[in-house]
C-alpha positions as CSV (number, residue, x, y, z in Angstrom):
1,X,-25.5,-21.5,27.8
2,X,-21.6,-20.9,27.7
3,X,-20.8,-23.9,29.8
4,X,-23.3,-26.3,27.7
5,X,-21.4,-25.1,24.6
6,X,-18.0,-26.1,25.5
7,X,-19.3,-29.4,27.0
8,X,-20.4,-30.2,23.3
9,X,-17.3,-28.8,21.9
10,X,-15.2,-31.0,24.4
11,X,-17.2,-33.8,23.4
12,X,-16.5,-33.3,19.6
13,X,-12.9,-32.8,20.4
14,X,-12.2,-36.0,22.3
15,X,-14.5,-37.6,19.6
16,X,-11.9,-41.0,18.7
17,X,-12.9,-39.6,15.1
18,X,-10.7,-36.1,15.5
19,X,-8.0,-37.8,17.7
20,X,-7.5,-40.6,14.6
21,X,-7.6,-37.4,12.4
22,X,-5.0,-35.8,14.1
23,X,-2.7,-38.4,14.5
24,X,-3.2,-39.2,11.2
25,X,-2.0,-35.8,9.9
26,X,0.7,-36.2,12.3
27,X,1.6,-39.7,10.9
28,X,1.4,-38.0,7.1
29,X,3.5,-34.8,7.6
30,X,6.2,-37.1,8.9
31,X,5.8,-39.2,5.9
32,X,6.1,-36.6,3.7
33,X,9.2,-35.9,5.0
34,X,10.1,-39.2,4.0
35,X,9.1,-39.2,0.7
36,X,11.0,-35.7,0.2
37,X,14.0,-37.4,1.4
38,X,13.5,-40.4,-0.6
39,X,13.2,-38.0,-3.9
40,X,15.9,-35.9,-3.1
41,X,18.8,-38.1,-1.4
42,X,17.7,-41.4,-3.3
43,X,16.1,-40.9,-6.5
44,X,16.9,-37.7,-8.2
45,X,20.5,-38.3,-8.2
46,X,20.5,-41.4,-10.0
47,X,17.7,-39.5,-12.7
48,X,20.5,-36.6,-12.4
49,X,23.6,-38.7,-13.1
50,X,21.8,-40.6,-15.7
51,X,20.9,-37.0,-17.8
52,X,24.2,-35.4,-17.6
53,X,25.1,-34.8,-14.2
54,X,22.3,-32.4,-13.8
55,X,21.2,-31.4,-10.3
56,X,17.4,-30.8,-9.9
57,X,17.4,-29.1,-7.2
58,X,20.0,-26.0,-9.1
59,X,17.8,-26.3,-12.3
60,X,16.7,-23.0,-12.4
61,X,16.1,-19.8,-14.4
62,X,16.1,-16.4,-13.9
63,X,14.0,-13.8,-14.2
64,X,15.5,-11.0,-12.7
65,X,19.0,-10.3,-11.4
66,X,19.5,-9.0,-8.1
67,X,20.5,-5.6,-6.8
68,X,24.1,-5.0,-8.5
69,X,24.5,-7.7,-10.4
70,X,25.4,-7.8,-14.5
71,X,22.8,-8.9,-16.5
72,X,24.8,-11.7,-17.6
73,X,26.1,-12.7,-14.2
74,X,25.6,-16.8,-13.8
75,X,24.6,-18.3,-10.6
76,X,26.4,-21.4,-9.5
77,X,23.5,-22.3,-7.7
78,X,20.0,-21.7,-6.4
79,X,21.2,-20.2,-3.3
80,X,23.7,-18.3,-4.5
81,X,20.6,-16.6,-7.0
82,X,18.3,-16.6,-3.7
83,X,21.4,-14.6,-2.0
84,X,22.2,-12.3,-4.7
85,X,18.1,-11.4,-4.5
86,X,17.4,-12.4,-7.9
87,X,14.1,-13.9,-9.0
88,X,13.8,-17.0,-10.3
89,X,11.9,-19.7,-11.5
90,X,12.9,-23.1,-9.6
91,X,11.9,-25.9,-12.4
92,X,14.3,-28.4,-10.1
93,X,12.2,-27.7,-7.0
94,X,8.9,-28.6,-9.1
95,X,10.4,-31.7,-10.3
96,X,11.3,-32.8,-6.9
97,X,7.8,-31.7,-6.0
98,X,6.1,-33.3,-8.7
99,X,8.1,-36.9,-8.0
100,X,6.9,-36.7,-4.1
101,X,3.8,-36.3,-5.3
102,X,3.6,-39.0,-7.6
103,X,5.0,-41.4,-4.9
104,X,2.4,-40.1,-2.1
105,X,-0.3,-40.5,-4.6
106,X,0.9,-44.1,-5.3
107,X,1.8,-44.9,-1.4
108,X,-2.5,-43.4,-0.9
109,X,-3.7,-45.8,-4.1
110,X,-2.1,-48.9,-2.7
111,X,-3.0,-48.7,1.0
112,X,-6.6,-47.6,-0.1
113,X,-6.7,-50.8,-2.7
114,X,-5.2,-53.0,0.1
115,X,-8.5,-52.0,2.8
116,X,-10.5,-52.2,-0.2
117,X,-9.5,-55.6,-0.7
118,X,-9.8,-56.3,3.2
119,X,-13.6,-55.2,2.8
120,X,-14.3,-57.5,-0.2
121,X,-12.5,-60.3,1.4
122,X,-14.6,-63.9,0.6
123,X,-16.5,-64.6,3.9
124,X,-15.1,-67.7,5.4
125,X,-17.6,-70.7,4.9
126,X,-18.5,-71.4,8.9
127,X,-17.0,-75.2,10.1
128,X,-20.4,-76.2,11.2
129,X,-21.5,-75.8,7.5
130,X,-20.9,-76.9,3.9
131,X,-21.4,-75.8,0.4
132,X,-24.3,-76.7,-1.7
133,X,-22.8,-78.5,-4.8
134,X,-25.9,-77.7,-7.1
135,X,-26.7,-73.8,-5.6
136,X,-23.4,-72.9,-3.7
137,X,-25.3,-71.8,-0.7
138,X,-24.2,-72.8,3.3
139,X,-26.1,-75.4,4.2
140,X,-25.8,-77.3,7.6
141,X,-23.1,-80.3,7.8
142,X,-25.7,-82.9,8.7
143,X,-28.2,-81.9,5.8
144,X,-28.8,-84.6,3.2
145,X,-31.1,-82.2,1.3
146,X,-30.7,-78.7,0.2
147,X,-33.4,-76.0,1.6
148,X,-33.3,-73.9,-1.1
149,X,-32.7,-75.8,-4.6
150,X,-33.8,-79.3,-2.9
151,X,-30.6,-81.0,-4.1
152,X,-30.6,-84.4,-2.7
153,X,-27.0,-84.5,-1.1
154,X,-27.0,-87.9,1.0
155,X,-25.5,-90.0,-2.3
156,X,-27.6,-92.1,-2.4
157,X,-29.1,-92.0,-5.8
């Protein structure tokens, strides 16, 4: 009983379905690391420059001071905040967040419209065949007459 139940759960595990899974995930956590690089190092400072010089990623507010601190004590940064224990909202973060998003959704949309448009691909019209100039079916090369509108084909009129 025990040993026919691992059997099927070996089975399902070395399945090509849940090995392509897996390397897929594999293959999507690295590219989220890419797209998270791309936002932060290459995007978001251009967007930042072009707004003022603002950094997203130390676009923050806070809630709550830390331990010690002055109610009107300004963090340089969202590490120095973090450090200090204060609580804050990080609108930067989301931003950054919200832009790799976007750019994975994209990425998904045009690989899924490009196998989509694999699948509906026009079916090659075979070399031993040609197309019926009255119906537009495949008919053989050598056929002077269509089988299934009866076109006469040979020319000879």
């Amino acid at each position: 009983m025990i040993k026919s139940f691992f059997k099927e759960f070996r089975d399902f595990a070395v399945k090509g379905n849940v090995i392509d899974m897996a390397v897929g995930i594999i293959i999507g956590a690295a590219f989220g690391k890419i797209v998270d690089s791309l936002v932060k190092d290459i995007i978001m400072p251009p967007i930042g420059l072009m707004l003022g010089d603002v950094d997203f990623s130390n676009l923050f507010i806070v809630l709550k001071h830390g331990k010690g601190a002055v109610a009107d004590t300004h963090y340089l940064t969202l590490a120095a905040a973090q450090q200090a224990g204060a609580v804050t909202v990080n609108i930067g973060l989301f931003i950054n967040t919200a832009i790799s998003f976007i750019i994975v959704a994209f990425c998904v949309f045009l690989l899924i419209k490009a196998i989509n448009n694999l699948k509906h691909a026009p079916v090659p019209v075979p070399v031993n065949a040609k197309e019926c100039l009255f119906c537009f079916t495949n008919i053989p090369l050598k056929a002077v007459k269509c089988p299934n509108c009866t076109a006469d084909l040979s020319g000879k009129n």
